[in-house]
DRENDO-1510 file (C-alpha; in Angstrom, 1 decimal, always signed):
<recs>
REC; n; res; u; v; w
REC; 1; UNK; -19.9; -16.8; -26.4 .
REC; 2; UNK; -17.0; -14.0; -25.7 .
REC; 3; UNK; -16.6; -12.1; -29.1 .
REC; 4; UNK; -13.5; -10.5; -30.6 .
REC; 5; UNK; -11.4; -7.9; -28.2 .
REC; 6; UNK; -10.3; -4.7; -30.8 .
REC; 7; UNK; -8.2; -3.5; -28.3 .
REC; 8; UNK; -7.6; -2.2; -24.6 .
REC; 9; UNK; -6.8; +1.3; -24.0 .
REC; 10; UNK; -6.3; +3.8; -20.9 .
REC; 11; UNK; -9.3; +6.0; -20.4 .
REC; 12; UNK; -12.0; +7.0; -18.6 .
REC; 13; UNK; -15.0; +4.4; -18.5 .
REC; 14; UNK; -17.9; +6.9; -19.0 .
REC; 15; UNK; -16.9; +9.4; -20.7 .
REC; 16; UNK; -15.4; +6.9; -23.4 .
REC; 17; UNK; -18.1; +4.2; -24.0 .
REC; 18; UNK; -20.0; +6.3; -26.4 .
REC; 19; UNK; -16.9; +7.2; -28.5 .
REC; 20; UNK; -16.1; +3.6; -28.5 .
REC; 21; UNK; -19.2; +2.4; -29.6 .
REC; 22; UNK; -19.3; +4.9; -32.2 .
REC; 23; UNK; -16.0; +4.7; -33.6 .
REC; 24; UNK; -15.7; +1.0; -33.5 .
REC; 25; UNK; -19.0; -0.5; -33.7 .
REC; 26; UNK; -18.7; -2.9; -30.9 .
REC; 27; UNK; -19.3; -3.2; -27.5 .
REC; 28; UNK; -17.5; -1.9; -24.2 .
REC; 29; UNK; -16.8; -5.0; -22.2 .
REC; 30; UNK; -15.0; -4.2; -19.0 .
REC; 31; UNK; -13.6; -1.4; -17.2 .
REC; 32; UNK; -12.2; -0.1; -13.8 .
REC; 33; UNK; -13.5; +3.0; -12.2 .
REC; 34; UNK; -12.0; +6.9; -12.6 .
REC; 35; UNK; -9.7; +8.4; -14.6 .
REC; 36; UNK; -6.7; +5.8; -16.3 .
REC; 37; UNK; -8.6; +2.5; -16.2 .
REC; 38; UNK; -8.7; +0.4; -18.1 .
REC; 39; UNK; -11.5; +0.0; -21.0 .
REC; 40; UNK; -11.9; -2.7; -23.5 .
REC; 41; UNK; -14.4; -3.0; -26.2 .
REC; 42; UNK; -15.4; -6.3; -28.8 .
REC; 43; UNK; -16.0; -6.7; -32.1 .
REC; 44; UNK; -16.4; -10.0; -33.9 .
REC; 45; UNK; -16.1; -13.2; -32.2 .
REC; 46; UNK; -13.5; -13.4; -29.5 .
REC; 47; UNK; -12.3; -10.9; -25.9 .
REC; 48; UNK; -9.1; -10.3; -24.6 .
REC; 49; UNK; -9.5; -10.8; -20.9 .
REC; 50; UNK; -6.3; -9.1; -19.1 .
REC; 51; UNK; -6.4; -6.0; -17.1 .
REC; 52; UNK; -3.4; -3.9; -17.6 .
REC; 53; UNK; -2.7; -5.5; -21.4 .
REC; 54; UNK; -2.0; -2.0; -22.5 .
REC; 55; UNK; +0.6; -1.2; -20.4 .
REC; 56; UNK; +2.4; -4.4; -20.2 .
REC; 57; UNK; +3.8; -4.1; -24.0 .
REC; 58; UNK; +6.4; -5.7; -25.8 .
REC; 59; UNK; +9.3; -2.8; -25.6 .
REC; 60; UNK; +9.0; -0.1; -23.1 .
REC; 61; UNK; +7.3; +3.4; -25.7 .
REC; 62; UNK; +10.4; +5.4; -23.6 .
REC; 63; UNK; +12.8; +2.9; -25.2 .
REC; 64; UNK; +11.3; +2.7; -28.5 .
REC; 65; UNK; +11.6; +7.4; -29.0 .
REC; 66; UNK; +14.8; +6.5; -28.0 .
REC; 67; UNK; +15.8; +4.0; -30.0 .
REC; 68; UNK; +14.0; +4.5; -33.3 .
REC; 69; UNK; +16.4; +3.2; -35.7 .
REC; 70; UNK; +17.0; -0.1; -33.4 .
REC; 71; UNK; +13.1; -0.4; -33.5 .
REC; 72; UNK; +13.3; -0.2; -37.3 .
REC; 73; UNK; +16.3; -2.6; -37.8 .
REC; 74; UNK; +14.4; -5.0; -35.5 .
REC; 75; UNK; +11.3; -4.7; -38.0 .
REC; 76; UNK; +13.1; -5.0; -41.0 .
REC; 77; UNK; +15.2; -8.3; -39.9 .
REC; 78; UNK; +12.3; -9.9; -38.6 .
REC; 79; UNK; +9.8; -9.0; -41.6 .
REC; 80; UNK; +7.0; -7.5; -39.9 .
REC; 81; UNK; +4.9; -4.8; -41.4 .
REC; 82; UNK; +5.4; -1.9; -38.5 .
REC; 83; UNK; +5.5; +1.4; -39.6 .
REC; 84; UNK; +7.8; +2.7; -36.7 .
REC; 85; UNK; +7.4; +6.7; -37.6 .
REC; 86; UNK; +3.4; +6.2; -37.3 .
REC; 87; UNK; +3.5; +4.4; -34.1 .
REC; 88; UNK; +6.0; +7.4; -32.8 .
REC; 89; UNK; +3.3; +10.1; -33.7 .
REC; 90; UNK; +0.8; +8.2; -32.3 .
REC; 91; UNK; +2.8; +7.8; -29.2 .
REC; 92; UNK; +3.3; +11.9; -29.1 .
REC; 93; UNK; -0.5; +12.6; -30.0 .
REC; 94; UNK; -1.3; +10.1; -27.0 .
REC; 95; UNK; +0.5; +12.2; -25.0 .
REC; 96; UNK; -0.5; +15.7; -25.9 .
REC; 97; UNK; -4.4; +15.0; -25.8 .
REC; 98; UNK; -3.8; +13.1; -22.4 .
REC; 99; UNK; -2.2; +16.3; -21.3 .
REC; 100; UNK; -5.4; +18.3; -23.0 .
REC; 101; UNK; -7.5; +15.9; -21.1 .
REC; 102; UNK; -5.7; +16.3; -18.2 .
REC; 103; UNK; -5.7; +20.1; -18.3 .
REC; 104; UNK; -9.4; +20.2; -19.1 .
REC; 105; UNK; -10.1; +18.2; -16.0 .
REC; 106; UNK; -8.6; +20.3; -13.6 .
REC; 107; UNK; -10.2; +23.3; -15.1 .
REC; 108; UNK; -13.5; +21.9; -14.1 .
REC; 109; UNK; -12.5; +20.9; -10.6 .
REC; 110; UNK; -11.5; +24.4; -10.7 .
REC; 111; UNK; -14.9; +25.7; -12.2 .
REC; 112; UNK; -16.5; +23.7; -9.0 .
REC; 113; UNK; -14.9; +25.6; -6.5 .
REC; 114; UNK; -15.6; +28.9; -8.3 .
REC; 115; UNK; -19.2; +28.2; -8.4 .
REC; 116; UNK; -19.6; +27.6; -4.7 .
REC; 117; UNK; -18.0; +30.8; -4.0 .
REC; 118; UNK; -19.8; +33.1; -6.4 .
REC; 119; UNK; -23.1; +35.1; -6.7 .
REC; 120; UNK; -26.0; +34.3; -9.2 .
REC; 121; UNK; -24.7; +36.2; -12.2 .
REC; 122; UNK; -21.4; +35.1; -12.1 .
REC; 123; UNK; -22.9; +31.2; -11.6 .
REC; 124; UNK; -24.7; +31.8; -15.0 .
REC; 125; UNK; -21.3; +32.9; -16.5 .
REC; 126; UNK; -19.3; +30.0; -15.1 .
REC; 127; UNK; -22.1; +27.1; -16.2 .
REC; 128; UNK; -21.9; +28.8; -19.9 .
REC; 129; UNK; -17.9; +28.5; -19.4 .
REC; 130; UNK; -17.8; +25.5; -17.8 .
REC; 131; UNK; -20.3; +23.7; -20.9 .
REC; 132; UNK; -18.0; +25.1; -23.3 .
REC; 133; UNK; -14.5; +23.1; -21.5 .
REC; 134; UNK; -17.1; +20.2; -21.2 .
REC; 135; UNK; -17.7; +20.0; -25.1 .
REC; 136; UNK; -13.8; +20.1; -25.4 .
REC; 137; UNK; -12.8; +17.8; -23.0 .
REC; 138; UNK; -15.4; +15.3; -24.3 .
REC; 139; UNK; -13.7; +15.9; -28.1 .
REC; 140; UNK; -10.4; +15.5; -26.5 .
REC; 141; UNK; -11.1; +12.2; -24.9 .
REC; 142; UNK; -12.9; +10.8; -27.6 .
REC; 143; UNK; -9.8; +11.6; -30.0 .
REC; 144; UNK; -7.7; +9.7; -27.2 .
REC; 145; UNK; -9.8; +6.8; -27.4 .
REC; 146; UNK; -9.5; +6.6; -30.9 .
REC; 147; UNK; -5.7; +7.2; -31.0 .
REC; 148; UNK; -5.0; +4.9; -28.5 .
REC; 149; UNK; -6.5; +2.0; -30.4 .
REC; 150; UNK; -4.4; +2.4; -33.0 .
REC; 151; UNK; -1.2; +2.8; -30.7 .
REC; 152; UNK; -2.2; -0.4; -29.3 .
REC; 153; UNK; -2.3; -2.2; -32.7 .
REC; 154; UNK; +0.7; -0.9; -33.1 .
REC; 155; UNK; +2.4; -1.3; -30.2 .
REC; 156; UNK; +1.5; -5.5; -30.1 .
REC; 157; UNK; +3.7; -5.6; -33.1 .
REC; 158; UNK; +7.1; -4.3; -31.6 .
REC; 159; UNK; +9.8; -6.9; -31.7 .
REC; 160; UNK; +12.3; -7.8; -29.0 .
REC; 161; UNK; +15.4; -5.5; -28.9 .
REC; 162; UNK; +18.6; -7.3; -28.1 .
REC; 163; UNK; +19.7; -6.1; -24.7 .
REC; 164; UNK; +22.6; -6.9; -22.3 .
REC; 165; UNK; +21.4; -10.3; -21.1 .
REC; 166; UNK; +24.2; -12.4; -19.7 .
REC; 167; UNK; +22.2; -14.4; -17.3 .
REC; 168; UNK; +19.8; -15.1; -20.2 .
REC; 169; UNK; +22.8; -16.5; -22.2 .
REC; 170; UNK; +23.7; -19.0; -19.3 .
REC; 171; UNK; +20.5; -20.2; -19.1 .
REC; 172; UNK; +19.9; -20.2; -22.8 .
REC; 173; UNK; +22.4; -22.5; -22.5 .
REC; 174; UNK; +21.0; -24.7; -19.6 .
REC; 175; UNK; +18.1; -25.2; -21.0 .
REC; 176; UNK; +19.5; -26.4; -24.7 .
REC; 177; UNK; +22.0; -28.9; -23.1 .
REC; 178; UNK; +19.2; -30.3; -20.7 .
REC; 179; UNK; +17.2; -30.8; -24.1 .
REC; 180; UNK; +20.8; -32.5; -25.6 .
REC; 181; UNK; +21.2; -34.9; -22.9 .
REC; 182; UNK; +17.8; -36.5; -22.9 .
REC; 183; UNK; +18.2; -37.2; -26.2 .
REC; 184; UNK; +22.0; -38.6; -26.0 .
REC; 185; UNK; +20.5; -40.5; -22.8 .
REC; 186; UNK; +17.7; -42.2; -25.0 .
REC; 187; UNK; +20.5; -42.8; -27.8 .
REC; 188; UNK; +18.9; -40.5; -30.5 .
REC; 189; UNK; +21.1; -38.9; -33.3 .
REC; 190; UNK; +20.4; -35.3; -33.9 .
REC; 191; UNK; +21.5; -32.1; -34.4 .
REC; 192; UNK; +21.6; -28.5; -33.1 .
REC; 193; UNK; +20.3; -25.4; -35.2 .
REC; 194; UNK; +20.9; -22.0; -34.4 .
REC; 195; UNK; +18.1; -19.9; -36.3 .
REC; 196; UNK; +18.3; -17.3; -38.2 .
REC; 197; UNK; +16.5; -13.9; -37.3 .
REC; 198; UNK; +14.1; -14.1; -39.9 .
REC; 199; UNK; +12.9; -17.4; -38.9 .
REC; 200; UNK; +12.7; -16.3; -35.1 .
REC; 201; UNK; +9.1; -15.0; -33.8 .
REC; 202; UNK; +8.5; -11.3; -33.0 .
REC; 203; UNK; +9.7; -11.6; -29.7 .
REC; 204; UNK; +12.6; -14.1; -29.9 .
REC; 205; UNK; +16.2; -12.5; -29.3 .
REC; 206; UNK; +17.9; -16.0; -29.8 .
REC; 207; UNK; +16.5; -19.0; -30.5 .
REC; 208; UNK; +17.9; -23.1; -31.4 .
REC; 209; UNK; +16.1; -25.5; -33.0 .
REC; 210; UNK; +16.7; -29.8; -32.2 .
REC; 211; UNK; +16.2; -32.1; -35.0 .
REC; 212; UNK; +16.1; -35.6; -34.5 .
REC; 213; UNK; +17.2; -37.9; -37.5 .
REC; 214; UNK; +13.5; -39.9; -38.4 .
REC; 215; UNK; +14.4; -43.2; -40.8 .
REC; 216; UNK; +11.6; -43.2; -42.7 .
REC; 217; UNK; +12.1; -39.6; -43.7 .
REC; 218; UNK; +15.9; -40.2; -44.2 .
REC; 219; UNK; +16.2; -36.6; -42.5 .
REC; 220; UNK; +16.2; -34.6; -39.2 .
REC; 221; UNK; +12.9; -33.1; -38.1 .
REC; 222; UNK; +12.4; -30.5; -35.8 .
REC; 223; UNK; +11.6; -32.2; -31.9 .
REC; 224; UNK; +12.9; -29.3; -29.6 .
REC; 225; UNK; +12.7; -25.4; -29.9 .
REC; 226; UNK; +15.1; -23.5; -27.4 .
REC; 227; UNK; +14.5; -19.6; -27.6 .
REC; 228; UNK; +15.6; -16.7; -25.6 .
REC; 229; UNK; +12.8; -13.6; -25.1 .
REC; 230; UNK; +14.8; -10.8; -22.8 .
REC; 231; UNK; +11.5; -9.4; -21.1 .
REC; 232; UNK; +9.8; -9.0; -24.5 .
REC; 233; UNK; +7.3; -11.9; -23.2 .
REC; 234; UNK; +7.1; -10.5; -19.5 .
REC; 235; UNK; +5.9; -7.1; -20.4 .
REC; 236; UNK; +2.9; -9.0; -21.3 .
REC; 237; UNK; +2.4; -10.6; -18.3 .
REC; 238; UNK; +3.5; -8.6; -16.1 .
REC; 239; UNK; +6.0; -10.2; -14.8 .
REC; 240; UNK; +8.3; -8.5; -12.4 .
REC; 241; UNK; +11.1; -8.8; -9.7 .
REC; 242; UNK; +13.0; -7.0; -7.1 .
REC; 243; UNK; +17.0; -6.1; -7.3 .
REC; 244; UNK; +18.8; -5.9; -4.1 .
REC; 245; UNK; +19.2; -2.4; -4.4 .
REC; 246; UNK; +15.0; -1.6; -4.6 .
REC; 247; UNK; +14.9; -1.5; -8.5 .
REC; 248; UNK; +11.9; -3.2; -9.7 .
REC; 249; UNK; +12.8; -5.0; -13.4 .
REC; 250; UNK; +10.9; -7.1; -15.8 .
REC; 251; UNK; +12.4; -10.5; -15.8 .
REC; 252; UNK; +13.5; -12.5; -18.6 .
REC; 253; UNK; +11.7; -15.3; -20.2 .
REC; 254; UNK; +13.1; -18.4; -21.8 .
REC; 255; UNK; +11.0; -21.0; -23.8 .
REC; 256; UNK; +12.3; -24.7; -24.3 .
REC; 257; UNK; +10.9; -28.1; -25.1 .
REC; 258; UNK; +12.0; -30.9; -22.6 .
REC; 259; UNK; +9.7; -34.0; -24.8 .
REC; 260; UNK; +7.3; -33.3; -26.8 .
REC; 261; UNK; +5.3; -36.7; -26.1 .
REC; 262; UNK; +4.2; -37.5; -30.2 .
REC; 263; UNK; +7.3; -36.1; -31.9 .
REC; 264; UNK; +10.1; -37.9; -29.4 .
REC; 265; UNK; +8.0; -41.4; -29.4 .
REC; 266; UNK; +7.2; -41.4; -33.1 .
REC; 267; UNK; +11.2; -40.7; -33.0 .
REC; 268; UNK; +11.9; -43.7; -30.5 .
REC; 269; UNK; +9.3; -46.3; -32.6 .
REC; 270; UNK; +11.5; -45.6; -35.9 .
REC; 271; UNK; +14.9; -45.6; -34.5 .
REC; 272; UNK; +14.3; -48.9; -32.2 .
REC; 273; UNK; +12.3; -51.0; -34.0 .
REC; 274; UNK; +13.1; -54.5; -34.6 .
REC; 275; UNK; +13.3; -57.1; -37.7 .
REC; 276; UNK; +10.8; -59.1; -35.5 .
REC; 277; UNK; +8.2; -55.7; -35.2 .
REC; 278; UNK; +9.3; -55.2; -31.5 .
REC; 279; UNK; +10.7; -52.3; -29.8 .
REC; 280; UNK; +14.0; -51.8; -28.0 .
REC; 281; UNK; +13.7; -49.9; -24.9 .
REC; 282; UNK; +16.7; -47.3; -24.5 .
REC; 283; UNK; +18.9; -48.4; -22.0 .
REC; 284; UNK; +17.9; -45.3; -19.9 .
REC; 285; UNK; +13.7; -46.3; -19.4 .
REC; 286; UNK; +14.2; -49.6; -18.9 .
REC; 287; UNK; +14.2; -48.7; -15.1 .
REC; 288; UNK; +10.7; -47.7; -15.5 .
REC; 289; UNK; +9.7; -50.6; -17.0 .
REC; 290; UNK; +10.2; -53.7; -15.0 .
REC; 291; UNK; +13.8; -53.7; -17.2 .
REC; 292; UNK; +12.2; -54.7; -19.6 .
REC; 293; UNK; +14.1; -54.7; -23.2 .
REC; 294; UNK; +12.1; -55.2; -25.8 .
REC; 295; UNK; +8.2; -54.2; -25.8 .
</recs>
């Protein structure tokens, strides 16, 4: 039974697991080999399972020290409880111990080479050094570990950014008229929403919701959701593409509801029914029906 996944972070896999454990009470789960892989641990009673989810985050960290105030106004009209300024010193700590880290390491390739080279006395010298930039590079990377969970918390919480997205509008657009015509096609009244940016998900640039009128209710309900995600949703997974000129770019994700099988037919039941208890077919599935009109 897979438990609960605290977080991912970048890291190496030996020197970490104990300062996971430690500082997190659960257990380390999966990792890659060497320096920058990737390291997971559990705790309570469910594991995330992708490689890479660290790096593959909502908004790119270079984007979000540039753009602090957009991150913020993104927080605020959305509602979510981000503390932007922590995740930015996290995001410069992260860097400076990985730096430290990085440092420390080549110190001891360095100590290595030293050693093979030297006589007896100066090999007692360089294993006292080389114990003491151990004890420090172990404190530095445990630190990371630590500060990199927390980053990672945070950093799942970033909202979409508005961007220059033209070809997202177009097919924003697509995709809610596709949605329109089925339900002109199956003679359904209903009407278009465009939502409001507090009632849009985290990730959500733009998003329309459908609601198809239900008798019984005397009122529309909600049937189809249209939404617009910039490449908020394909940082996650990693999903990328190729300009013409060599640039690689995330694409952009769109989300929309074609028929949502309960919601439409409990729609069609009410809005067709008969005196007699019957059912007209809409004109446009009668085809796949024998032509039949009434079922």
């Amino acid at each position: 039974m897979p438990r609960h996944a605290v977080a991912w972070l970048w890291t190496d896999f030996e020197a970490h697991t104990d300062a996971v454990r430690r500082g997190y009470g659960g257990d380390v789960v999966g990792a890659g080999g060497g320096q920058g892989r990737l390291v997971a641990w559990r705790q309570g009673h469910r594991t995330w399972n992708q490689p890479g989810a660290l790096t593959r985050f909502m908004l790119d960290k270079r984007f979000i020290r540039e753009n602090p105030q957009a991150v913020k106004d993104a927080v605020a009209a959305k509602g979510i409880d981000l503390d932007v300024d922590e995740l930015l010193q996290l995001e410069r700590d992260t860097r400076k111990l990985q730096f430290e880290v990085d440092e420390a390491q080549g110190r001891r390739r360095g100590f290595a080479k030293q050693f093979a080279k030297a006589d007896e006395a100066r090999r007692a010298e360089l294993r006292v050094e080389q114990e003491e930039s151990d004890r420090q590079l172990k404190a530095s990377r445990e630190q990371l570990a630590q500060t990199g969970v927390r980053l990672a918390e945070l950093m799942l919480q970033t909202p979409n950014i508005a961007a220059d997205a033209e070809e997202s509008a177009r097919w924003h657009a697509e995709l809610l008229a596709t949605a329109e015509r089925i339900l002109a096609d199956l003679g359904l009244a209903y009407e278009v929403v465009e939502c409001s940016t507090g009632d849009m998900g985290a990730g959500k640039f733009r998003m329309n919701d459908i609601n198809t009128w239900f008798p019984s209710l005397e009122r529309y309900r909600e049937t189809h959701s249209c939404s617009t995600l910039h490449d908020w949703q394909a940082r996650r997974a990693n999903l990328r593409y190729r300009e013409a000129d060599g640039t690689i770019r995330f694409a952009h994700t769109l989300n929309n509801t074609a028929v949502a099988t309960p919601r439409l037919l409990a729609a069609l039941l009410e809005n067709f029914q008969t005196a007699d208890a019957q059912v007209r077919v809409p004109e446009v599935l009668r085809p796949y029906l024998g032509g039949r009109e009434l079922i």
